[in-house]
Structures are given as structure tokens and as C-alpha cells.
C-alpha positions as a LaTeX table, in Angstrom:
\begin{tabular}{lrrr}
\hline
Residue & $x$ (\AA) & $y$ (\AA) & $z$ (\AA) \\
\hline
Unk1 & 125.54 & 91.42 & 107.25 \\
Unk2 & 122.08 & 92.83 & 108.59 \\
Unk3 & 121.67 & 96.31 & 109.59 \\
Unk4 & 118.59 & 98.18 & 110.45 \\
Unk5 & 118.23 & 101.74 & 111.41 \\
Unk6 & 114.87 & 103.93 & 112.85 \\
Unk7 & 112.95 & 100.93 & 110.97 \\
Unk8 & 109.10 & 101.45 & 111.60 \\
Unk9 & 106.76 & 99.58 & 110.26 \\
Unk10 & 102.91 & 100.27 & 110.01 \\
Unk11 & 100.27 & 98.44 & 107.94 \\
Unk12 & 97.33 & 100.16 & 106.20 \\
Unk13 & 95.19 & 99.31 & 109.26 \\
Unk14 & 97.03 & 101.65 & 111.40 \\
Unk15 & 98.90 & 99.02 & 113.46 \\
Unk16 & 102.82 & 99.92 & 113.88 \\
Unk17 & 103.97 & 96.62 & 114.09 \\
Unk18 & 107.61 & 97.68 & 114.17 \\
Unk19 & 108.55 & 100.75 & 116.02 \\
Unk20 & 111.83 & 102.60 & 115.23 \\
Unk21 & 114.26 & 99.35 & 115.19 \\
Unk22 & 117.78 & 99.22 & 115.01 \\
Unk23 & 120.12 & 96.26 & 115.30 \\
Unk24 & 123.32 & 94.72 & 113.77 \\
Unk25 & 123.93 & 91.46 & 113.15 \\
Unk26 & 127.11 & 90.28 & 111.93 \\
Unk27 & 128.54 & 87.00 & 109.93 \\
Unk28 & 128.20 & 83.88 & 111.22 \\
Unk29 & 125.72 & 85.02 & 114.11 \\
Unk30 & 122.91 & 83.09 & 115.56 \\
Unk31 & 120.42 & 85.17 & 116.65 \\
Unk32 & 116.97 & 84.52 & 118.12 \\
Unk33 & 114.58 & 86.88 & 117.69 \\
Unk34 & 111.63 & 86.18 & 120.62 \\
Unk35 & 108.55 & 87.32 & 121.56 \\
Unk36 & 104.65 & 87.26 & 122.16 \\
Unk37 & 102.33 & 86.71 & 118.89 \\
Unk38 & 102.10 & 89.80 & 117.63 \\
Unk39 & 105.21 & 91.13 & 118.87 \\
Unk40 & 106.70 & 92.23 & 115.52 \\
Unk41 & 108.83 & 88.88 & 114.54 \\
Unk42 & 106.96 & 88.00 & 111.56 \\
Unk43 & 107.08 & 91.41 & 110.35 \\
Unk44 & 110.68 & 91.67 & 110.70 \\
Unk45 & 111.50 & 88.57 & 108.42 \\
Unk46 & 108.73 & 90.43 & 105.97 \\
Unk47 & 111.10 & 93.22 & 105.72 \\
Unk48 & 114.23 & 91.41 & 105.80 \\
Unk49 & 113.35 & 89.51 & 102.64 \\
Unk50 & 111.33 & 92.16 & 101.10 \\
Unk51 & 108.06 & 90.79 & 101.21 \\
Unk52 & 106.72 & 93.80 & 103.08 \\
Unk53 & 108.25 & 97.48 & 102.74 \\
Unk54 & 109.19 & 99.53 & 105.29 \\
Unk55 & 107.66 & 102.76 & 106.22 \\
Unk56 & 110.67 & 104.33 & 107.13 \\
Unk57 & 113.91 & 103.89 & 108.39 \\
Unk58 & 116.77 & 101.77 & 106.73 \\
Unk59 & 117.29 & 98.13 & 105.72 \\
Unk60 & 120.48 & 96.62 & 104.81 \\
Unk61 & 120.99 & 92.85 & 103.83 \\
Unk62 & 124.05 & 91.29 & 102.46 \\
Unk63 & 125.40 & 94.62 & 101.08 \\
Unk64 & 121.84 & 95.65 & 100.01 \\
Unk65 & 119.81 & 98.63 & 100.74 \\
Unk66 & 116.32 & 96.37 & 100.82 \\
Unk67 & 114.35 & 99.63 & 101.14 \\
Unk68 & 115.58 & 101.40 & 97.67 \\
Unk69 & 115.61 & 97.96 & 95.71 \\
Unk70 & 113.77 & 98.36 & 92.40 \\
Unk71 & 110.74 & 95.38 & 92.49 \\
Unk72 & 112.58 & 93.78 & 89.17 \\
Unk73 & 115.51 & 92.82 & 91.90 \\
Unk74 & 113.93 & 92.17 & 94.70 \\
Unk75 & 114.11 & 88.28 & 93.13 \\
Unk76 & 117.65 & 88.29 & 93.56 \\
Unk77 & 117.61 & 89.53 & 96.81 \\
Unk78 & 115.29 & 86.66 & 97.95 \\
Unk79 & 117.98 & 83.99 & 95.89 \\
Unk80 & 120.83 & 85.48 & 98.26 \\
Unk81 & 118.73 & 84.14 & 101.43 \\
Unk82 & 117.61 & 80.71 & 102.85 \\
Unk83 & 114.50 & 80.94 & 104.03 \\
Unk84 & 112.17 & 78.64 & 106.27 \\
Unk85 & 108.99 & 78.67 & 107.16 \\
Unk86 & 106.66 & 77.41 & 109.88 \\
Unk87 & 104.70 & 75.25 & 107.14 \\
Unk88 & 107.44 & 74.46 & 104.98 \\
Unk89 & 105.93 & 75.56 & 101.63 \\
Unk90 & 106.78 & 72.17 & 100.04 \\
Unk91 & 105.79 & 71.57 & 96.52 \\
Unk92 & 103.09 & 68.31 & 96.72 \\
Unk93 & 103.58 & 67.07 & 93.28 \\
Unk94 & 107.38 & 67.19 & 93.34 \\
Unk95 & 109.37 & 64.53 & 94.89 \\
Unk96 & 112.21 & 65.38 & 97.80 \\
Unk97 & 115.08 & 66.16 & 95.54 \\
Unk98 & 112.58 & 67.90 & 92.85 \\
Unk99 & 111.88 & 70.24 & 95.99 \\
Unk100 & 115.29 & 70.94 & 96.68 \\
Unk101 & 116.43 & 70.95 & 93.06 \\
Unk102 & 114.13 & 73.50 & 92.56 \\
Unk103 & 115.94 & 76.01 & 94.43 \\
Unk104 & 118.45 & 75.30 & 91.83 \\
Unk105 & 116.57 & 75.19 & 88.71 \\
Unk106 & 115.64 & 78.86 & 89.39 \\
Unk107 & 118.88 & 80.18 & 89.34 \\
Unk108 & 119.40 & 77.97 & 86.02 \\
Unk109 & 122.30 & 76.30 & 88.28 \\
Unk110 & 123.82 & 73.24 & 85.42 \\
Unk111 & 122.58 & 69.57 & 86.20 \\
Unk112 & 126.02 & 68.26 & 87.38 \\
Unk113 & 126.62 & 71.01 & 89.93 \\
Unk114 & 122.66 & 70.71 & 91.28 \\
Unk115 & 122.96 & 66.71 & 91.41 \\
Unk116 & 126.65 & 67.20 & 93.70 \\
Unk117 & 124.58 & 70.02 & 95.81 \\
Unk118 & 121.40 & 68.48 & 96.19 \\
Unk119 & 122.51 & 64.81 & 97.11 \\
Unk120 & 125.07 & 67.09 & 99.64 \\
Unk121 & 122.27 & 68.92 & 101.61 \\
Unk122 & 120.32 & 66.16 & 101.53 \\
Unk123 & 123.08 & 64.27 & 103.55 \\
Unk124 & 123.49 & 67.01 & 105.57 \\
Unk125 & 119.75 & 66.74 & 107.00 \\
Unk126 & 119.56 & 63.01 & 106.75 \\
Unk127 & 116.80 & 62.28 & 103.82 \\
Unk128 & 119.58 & 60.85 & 101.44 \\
Unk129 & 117.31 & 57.70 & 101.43 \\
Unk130 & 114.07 & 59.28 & 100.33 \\
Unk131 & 114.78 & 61.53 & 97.80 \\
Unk132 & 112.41 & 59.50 & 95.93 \\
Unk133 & 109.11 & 60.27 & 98.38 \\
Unk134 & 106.64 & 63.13 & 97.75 \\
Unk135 & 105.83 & 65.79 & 101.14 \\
Unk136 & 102.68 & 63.55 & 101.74 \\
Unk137 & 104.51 & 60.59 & 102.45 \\
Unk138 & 107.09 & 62.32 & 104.81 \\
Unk139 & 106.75 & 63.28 & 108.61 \\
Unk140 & 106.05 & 66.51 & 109.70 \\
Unk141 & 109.96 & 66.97 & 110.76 \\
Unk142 & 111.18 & 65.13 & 107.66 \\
Unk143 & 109.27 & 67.75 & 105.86 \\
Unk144 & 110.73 & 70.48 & 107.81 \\
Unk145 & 114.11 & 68.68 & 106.93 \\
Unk146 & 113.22 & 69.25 & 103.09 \\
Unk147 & 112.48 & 72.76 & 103.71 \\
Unk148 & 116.11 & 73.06 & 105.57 \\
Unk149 & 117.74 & 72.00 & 102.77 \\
Unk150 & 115.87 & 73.38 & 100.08 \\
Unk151 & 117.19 & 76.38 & 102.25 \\
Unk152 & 120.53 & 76.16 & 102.39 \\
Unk153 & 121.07 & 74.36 & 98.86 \\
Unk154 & 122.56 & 77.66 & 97.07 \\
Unk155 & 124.70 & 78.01 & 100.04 \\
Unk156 & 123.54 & 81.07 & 101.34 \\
Unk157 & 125.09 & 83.54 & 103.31 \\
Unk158 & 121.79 & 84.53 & 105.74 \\
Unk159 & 119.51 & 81.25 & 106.51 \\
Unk160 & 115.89 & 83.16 & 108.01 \\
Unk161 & 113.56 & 80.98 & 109.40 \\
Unk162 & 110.25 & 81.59 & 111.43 \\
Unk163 & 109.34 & 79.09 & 114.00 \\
Unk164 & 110.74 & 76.21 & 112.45 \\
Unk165 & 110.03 & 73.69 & 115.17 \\
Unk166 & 106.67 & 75.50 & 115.78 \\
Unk167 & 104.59 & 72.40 & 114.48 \\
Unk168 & 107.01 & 69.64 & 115.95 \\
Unk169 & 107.44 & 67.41 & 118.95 \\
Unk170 & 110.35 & 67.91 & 121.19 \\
Unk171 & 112.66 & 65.39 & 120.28 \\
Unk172 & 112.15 & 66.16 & 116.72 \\
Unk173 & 112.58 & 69.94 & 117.16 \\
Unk174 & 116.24 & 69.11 & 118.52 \\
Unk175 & 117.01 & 67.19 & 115.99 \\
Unk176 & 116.30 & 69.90 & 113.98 \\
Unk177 & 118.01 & 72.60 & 115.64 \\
Unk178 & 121.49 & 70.30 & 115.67 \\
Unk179 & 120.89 & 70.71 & 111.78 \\
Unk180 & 120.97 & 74.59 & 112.12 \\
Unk181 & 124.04 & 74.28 & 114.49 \\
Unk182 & 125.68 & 72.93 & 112.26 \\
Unk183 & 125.14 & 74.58 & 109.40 \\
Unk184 & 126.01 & 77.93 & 111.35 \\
Unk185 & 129.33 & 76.31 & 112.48 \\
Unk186 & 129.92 & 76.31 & 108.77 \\
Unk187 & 129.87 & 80.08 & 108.75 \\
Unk188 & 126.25 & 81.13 & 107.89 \\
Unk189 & 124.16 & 83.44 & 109.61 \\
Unk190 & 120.75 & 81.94 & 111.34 \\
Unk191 & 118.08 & 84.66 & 112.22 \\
Unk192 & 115.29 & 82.48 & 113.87 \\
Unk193 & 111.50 & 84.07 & 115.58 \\
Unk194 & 110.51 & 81.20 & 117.23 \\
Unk195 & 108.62 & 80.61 & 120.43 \\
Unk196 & 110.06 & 77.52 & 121.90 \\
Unk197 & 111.19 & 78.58 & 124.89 \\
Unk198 & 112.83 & 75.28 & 125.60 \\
Unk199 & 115.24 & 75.34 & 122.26 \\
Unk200 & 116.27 & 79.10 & 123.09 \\
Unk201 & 117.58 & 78.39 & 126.87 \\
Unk202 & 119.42 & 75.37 & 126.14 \\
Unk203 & 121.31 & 76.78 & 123.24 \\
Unk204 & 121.79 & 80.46 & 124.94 \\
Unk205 & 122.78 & 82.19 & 121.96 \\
Unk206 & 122.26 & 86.00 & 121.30 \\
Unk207 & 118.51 & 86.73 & 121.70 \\
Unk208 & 116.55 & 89.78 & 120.77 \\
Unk209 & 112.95 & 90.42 & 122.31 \\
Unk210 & 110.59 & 92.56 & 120.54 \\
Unk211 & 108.15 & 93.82 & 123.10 \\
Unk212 & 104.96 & 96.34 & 121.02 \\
Unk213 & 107.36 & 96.59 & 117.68 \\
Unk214 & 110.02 & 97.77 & 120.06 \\
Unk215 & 113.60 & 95.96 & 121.07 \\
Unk216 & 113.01 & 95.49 & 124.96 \\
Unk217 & 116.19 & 93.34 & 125.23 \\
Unk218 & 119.29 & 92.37 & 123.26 \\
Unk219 & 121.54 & 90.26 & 125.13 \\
Unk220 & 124.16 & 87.40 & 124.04 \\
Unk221 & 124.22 & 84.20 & 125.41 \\
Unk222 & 120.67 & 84.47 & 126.52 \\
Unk223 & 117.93 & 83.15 & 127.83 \\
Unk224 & 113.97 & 83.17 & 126.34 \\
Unk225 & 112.64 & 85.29 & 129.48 \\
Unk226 & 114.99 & 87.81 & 130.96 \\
Unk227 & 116.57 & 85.85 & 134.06 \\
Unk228 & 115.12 & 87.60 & 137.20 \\
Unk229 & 116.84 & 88.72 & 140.60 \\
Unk230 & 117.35 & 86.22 & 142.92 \\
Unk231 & 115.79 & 86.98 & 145.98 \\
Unk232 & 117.01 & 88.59 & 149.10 \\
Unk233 & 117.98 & 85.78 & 151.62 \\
Unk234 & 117.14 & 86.88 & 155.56 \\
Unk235 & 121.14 & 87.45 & 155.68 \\
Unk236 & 121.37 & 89.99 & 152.32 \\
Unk237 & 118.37 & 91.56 & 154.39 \\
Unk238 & 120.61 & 92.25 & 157.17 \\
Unk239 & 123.45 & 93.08 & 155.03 \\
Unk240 & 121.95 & 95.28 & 152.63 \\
Unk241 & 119.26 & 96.99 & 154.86 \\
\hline
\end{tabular}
């Protein structure tokens, strides 16, 4: 589903924000990808949905070398992806199911089929009720719940998003992430940087940590921070000495 091999990445101002990476992730994963700010997250979704290019190595998404794509179908690529961003990217001027429809409209989807998917997502992340408001008149997390199912309207196969309960209070950030459970029970892949520490532990899925550009820990059913040693009791001090 997502393969990366050797993958370095390093801007114009000398900075090697990736540093040969190499993963797999496979369909239906949910994978967390954590880390401090400029750890290389960002940089990773960049490459993933070819909004950077990598300086070397090799990218595979959905069957598609990302690296060699020609710029004319990198478009395509990008329509084969639900992606989600920190500050949702809503369109002000268009109401909730214009936002979501557009997702649709781009890939000249016919009326009857977008009506049936939109007013389905929109279910799905509980905003049935105002598809008629516009972003301004919407809560941050009912904003975030546009975003989700502008997302996942085309029914992708890979859903990216980066820190999508960054900007959100706790209880609303759960309510969010039971949204993304269940849309990976469905089958879809969820890669998700994010630095809530609190969402990451209590689901204890697969978690990568980028450390300097580098993978410094790729474990399943993890935690945010590597669990440490318990330590020695006066009695495993005897025991062990």
C-alpha cells in the first residue's frame, strides 16, 4: 500500500529533513507517525502526496512509483488519497455539502452518485443537519468533521491526515478519532503525524517515531513515548546483583 526505501529528503537550505527512510505499511493499517516539531512528519505526508519530491530513495503509493510520476499525473495521484489537514482548508464561500461535493465535482463524479455519497459521509461524521451552513458558522471540530468527509467522500483507499485534533479540545478530538476508527474498520488505511500524546496511548495502534529525519522506533500496539524499564525493586537488586 505504502512503501518507502533509502528515502532522504533535503530542502534547498541544506536541512535533511528525512534521512534514508524505509517503512511498509500495508491495507487497512493505522499507523501513527510521532514526533517532535521538526522531526520529519510533515515532510513525510509532503512526499507521500507529492507535494514535495524526494531527493533520493523510492516512494511507492497505491501501486505508484510517486518519485518517477510525470507532474501532468501527479493530480490523479492526489484524487486516489484522502487527505486532512491541521486547518482544514475549507472553502468559505461554499456551504458544507458544496465543500464535500467538491471533492466530487473534480473528478466530474454524475449528480445522482455525488448527492447518495455526499449525504452518506456526511452521516457518517454527523453534520447531516447542516449541510446548509458555511465553515464560519461551524465549530472548530465540526469544521474538522467537513474536512473528514470531504476526505473520505471518493472512498479512498489511503486517508493522510496531519494533526487533525491539533487545534481541538479533548472531548472533541475523541470524537473525532471514533470517526477515523471507524472509517479504518471499513478497510482504509489511516497514516496520522499528530502530537496528542493522549489520543496515541489510548488507541495503541502501530506507531512510528521519527527522531532527526530518522525512524528511532517502529513498534505495533504502541505507545506515544517508548514505555521505560521499570525499576529495580530492593529484591531484583538482590536477585540480579
Amino acid at each position: 500500500m505504502i512503501h518507502l526505501k533509502d528515502v532522504t529528503k533535503i530542502y534547498d537550505n541544506k536541512v535533511r529533513a528525512l534521512d534514508s527512510v524505509s517503512l511498509d505499511i500495508e491495507r487497512g493499517e493505522f499507523v501513527f507517525v510521532v514526533g517532535t516539531s521538526g522531526s520529519g512528519k510533515s515532510t513525510l505526508m509532503k512526499l507521500l502526496m507529492r507535494e514535495e519530491i524526494a531527493t533520493s530513495g523510492s516512494i511507492v503509493v497505491n501501486e505508484k512509483d510517486v518519485t518517477k510520476l510525470k507532474q501532468k499525473d501527479v493530480p490523479y495521484l492526489r484524487r486516489s488519497l484522502g487527505v486532512i489537514f491541521q486547518d482544514y482548508r475549507l472553502l468559505e464561500d461554499k456551504t458544507v455539502y458544496e465543500n464535500v461535493a467538491f471533492a466530487m465535482q473534480v473528478i466530474e463524479a454524475p449528480r445522482r452518485i455525488m448527492e447518495r455519497s455526499v449525504n452518506t459521509v456526511l452521516d457518517i461524521v454527523g453534520l447531516r443537519d447542516k449541510f446548509k451552513n458555511f465553515p464560519a458558522q461551524l465549530s472548530g471540530g465540526e469544521q474538522q468533521r467537513v474536512a473528514i468527509a470531504r476526505a473520505i467522500v471518493n472512498d479512498p483507499q489511503i486517508v493522510l491526515a496531519d494533526e487533525p485534533t491539533g487545534n481541538l479540545d479533548p472531548e472533541t478530538g475523541r470524537d473525532i478519532m471514533d470517526i477515523f476508527q471507524r472509517i479504518n474498520a471499513a478497510g482504509t488505511t489511516i497514516l496520522m503525524a499528530t502530537h496528542d500524546k493522549t489520543v496515541v496511548d489510548q488507541m495503541q495502534r502501530r506507531v512510528i517515531a521519527l527522531d532527526g529525519g530518522k525512524i528511532v522506533r517502529d513498534e505495533k500496539g504502541g505507545l506515544y513515548e517508548k514505555k521505560s524499564a521499570k525499576p529495580l525493586t530492593p529484591y531484583d537488586k538482590i536477585f540480579y546483583r
